[in-house]
C-alpha positions as CSV (number, residue, x, y, z in Angstrom):
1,X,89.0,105.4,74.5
2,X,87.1,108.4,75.1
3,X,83.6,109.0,74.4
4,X,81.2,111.6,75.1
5,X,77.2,111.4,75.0
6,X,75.3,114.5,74.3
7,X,71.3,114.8,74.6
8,X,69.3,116.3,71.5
9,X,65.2,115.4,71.0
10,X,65.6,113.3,73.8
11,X,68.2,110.9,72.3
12,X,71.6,109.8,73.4
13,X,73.9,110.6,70.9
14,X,77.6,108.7,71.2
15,X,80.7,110.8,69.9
16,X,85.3,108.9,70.2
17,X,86.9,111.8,71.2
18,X,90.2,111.8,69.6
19,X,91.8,115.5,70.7
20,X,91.0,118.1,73.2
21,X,90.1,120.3,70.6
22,X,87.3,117.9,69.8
23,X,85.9,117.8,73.2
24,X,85.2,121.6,73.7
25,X,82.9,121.5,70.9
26,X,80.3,119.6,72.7
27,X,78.5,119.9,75.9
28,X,78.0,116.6,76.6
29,X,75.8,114.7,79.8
30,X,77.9,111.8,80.5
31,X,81.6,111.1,79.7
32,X,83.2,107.7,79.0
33,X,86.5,106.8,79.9
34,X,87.4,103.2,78.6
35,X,90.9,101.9,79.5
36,X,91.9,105.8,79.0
37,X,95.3,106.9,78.1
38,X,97.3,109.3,80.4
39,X,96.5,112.3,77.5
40,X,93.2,111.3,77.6
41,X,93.0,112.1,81.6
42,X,94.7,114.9,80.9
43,X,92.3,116.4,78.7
44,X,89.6,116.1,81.1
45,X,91.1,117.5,83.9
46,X,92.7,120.5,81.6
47,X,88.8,121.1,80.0
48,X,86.5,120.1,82.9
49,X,89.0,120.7,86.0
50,X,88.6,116.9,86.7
51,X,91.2,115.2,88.3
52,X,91.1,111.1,88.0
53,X,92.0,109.2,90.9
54,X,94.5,106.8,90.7
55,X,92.8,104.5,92.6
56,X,89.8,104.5,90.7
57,X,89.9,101.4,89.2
58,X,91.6,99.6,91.9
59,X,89.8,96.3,93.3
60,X,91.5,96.3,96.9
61,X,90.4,100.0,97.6
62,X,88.7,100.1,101.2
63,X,84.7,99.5,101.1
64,X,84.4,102.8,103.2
65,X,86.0,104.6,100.1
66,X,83.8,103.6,97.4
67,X,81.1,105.9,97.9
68,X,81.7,109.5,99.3
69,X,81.2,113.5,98.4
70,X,83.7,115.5,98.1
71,X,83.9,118.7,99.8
72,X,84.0,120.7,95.8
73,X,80.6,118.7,95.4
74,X,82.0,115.9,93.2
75,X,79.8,112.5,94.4
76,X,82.6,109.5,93.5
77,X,80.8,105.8,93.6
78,X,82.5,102.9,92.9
79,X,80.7,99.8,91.3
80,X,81.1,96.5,90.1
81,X,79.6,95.1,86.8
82,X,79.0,91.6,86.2
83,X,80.6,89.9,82.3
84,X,78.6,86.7,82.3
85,X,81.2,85.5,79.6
86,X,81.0,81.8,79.3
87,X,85.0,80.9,79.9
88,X,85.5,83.8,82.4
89,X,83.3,85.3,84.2
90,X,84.1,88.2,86.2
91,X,83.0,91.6,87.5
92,X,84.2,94.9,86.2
93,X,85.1,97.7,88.9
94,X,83.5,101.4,87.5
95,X,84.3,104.6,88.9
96,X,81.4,107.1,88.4
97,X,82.2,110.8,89.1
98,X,79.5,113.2,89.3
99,X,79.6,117.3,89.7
100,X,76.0,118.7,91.2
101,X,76.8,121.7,93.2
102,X,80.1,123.2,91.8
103,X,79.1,125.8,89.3
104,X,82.7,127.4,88.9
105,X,83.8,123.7,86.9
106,X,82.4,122.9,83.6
107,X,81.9,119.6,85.0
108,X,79.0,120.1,86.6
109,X,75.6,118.2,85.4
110,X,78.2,115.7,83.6
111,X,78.5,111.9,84.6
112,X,82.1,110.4,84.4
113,X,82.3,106.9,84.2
114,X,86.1,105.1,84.0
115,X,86.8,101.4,83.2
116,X,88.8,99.1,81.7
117,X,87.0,97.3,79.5
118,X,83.5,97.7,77.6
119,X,80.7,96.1,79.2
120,X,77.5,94.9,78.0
121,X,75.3,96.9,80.8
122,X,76.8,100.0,79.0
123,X,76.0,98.6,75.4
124,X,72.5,98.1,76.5
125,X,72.0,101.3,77.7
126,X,73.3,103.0,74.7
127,X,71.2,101.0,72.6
128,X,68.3,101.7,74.2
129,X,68.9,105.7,74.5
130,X,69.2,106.0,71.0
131,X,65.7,104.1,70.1
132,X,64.0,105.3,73.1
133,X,63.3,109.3,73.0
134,X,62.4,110.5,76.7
135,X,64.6,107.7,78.3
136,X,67.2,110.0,79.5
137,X,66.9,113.7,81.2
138,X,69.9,114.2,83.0
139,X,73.2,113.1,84.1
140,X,71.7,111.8,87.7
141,X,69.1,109.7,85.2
142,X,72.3,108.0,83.1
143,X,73.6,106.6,86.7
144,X,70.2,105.5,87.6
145,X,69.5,103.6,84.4
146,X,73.3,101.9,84.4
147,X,72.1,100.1,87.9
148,X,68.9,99.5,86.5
149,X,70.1,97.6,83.2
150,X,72.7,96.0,85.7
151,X,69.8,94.4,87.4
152,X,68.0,93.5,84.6
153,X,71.3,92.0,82.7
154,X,71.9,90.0,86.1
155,X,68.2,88.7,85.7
156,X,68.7,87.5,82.3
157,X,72.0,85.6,83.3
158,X,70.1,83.9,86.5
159,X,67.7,82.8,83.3
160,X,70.5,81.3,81.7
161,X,71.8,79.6,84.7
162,X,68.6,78.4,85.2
163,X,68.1,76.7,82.0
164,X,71.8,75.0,82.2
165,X,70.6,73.6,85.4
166,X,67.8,72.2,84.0
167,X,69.8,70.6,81.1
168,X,71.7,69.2,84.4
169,X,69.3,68.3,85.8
170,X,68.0,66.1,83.1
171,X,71.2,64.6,82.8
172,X,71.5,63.3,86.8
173,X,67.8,62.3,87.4
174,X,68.1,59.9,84.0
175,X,69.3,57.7,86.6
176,X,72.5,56.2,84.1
177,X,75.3,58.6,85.4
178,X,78.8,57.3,84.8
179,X,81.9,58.5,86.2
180,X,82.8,60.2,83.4
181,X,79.2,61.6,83.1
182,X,79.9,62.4,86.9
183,X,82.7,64.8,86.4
184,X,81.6,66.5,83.2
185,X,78.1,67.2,85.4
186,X,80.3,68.4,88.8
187,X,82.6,70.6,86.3
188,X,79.0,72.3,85.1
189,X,77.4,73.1,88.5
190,X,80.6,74.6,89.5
191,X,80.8,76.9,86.7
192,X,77.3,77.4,87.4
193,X,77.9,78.0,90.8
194,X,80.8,80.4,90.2
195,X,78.7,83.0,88.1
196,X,75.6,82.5,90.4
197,X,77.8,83.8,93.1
198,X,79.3,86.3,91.0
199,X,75.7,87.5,90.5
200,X,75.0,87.9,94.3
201,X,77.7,89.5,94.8
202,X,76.9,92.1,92.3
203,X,73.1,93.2,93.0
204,X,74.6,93.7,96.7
205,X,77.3,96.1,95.7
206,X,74.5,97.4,93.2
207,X,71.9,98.0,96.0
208,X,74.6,99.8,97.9
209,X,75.4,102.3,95.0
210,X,71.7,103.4,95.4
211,X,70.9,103.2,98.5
212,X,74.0,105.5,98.9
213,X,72.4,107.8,96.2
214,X,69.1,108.1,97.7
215,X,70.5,108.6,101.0
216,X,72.8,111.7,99.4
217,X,69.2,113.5,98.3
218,X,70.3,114.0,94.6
219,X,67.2,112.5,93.3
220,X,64.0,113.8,92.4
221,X,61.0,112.5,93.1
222,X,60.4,110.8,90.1
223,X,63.8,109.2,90.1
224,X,63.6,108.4,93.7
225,X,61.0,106.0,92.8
226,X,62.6,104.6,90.2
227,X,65.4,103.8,92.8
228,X,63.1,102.1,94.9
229,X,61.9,100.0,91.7
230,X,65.7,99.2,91.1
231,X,65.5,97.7,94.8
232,X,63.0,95.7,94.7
233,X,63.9,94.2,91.8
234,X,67.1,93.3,93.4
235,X,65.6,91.9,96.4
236,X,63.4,89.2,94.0
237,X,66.7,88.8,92.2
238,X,68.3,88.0,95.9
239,X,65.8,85.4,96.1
240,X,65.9,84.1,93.1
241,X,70.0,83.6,93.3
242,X,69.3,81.6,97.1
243,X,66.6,79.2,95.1
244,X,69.6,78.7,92.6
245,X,71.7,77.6,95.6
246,X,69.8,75.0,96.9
247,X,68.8,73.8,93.3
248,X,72.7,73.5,92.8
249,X,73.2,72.3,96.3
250,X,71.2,69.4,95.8
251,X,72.0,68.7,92.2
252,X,75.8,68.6,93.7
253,X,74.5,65.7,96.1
254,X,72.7,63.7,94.1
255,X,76.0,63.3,91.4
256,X,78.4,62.8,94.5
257,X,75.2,59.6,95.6
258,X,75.3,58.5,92.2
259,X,79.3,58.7,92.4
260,X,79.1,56.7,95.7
261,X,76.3,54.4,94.2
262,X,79.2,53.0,91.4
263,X,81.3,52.8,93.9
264,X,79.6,50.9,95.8
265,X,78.5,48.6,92.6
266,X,82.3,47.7,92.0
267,X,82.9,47.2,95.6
268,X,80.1,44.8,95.5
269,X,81.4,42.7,93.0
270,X,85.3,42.3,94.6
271,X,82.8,41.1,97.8
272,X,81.1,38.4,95.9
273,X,84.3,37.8,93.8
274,X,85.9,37.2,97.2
275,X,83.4,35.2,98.6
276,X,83.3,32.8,95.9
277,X,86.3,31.8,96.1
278,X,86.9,31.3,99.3
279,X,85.5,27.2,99.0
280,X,87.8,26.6,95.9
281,X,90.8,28.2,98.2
282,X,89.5,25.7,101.3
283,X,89.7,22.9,99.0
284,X,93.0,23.8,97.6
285,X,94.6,24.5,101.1
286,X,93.1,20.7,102.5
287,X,94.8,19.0,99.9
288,X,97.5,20.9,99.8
289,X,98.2,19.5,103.5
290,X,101.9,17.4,103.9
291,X,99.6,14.0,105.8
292,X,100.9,10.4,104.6
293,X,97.2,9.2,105.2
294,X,95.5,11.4,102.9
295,X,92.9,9.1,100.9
296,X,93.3,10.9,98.0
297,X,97.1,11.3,98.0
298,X,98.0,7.8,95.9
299,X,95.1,8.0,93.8
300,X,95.3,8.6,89.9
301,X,92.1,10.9,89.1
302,X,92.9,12.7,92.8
303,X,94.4,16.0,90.9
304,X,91.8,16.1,88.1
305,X,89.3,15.7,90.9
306,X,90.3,18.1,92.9
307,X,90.1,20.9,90.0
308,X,86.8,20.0,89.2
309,X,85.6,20.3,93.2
310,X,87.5,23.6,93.5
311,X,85.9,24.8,89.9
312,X,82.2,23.1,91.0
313,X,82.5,24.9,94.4
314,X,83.0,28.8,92.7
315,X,80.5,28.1,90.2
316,X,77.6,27.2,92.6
317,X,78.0,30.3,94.7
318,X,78.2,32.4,91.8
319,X,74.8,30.5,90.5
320,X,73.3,31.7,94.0
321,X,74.7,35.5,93.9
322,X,73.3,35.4,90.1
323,X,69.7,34.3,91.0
324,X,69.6,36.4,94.1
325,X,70.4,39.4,91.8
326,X,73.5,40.8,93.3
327,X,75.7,40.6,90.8
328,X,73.9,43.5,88.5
């Protein structure tokens, strides 16, 4: 899919390319290549000169290779962005191309973004440039507000890690955790785990991408201090993601102690068990001895007896061990 985004009143307006034809009628600020066809890459680099690397998308491409200028001017920055999709979480790898300098190309002041899929950091941008007049000036301003909603969409899913933690957290400290309770509760913190992860891995890359474009000068004033506000907000969001850690850290212990604490329960009860009948086993072993002058061997009530000694000497002990209270 290929989509253009032109700027008019101060608006973002969103045009699907479907022919080349089509995309010399507009003059647009930032291009949009989703999951694009090999005619679709070939119209941009027939009408803007653009040539699409093939690794552009790639997730193995070198770290040292992810953010560079070309010598023709073109500023290439590859990014990940986070899906906080409840059965799979993942991160998204963008290419961003962008022309400054190069006056000969047509591509010059445009943004190029490629990607496979659609991602929600996009929608919200696109959303929010068509309510918001002013919002965007310039290709440079797309980028910066891309990494800015990326921040802001990784906040919102540390708040909703947060408040399945809690609901965890409600769960464990109720103090009646079964096994079964146990594993449904371990299965949630990993998941919870996994995306908080996911998160920190993503405002790092994201403070790299502009770092890397305040370091390459191609910001004004104005939007160099909106970078700076895009780091700080990562560095509370780094803290918030290490609070997360240790709130998952511990809730992981105390599940795993209540784990060990039934364990530990049943374990008790085989002990006692076992103790308990270890006088009815005496008795049965003394008279089950092969002596001619037992006392008991020729009497007529000596096997009746001897059941009701062996049952009278489990029950007492188990009479203690309830009282005591170490049978609950």
């Amino acid at each position: 899919m290929l989509n253009i985004f032109t700027l008019a009143n101060g608006r973002l307006f969103q045009e699907e390319i479907e022919s080349l034809e089509e995309l010399s009628r507009f003059q647009p600020i930032w291009v949009d290549l989703e999951a694009p066809t090999l005619e679709e890459k070939r119209w941009v680099k027939q009408y803007y000169g653009l040539s699409i690397p093939e690794d552009a998308m790639d997730e193995d491409i070198e770290e040292s290779a992810r953010f560079y200028e070309e010598d023709n001017g073109e500023l290439h920055i590859r990014s990940d962005f986070l899906i906080s999709d409840d059965e799979q979480p993942r991160t998204v790898r963008v290419a961003f191309i962008l022309n400054q300098h190069n006056a000969e190309l047509k591509s010059r002041g445009v943004l190029f973004s490629i990607h496979d899929e659609d991602l929600p950091v996009f929608r919200l941008l696109r959303l929010r440039a068509r309510r918001a007049p002013g919002l965007i000036e310039d290709a440079k301003e797309v980028l910066l507000k891309l990494f800015d909603a990326d921040a802001e969409y990784s906040a919102d899913t540390l708040e909703g890690i947060y408040d399945e933690l809690e609901k965890v957290s409600k769960q464990v400290l109720s103090g009646d955790v079964t096994d079964a309770l146990a594993g449904e509760v371990l299965g949630a913190i990993a998941r919870q785990e996994d995306l908080n992860g996911r998160i920190r891995r993503n405002v790092m890359d994201t403070r790299r991408a502009v770092s890397f474009m305040m370091r390459s000068r191609m910001l004004n004033a104005e939007q160099f201090e909106e970078a700076r506000q895009i780091l700080r907000d990562i560095e509370s969001l780094d803290n918030h993601t290490a609070f997360l850690f240790d709130k998952i850290n511990f809730l992981m212990d105390a599940t795993v102690g209540f784990i060990n604490i039934n364990q530990n329960k049943i374990i008790k009860i085989f002990s006692v068990a076992s103790v308990a009948l270890l006088p009815p086993t005496l008795i049965a072993s003394i008279y089950g001895m092969n002596f001619r002058m037992m006392p008991e061997l020729d009497w007529s009530l000596g096997y009746p007896y001897a059941l009701g000694l062996m049952v009278a000497s489990a029950l007492v002990p188990m009479w203690y061990f309830r009282k005591r209270g170490w049978l609950k």
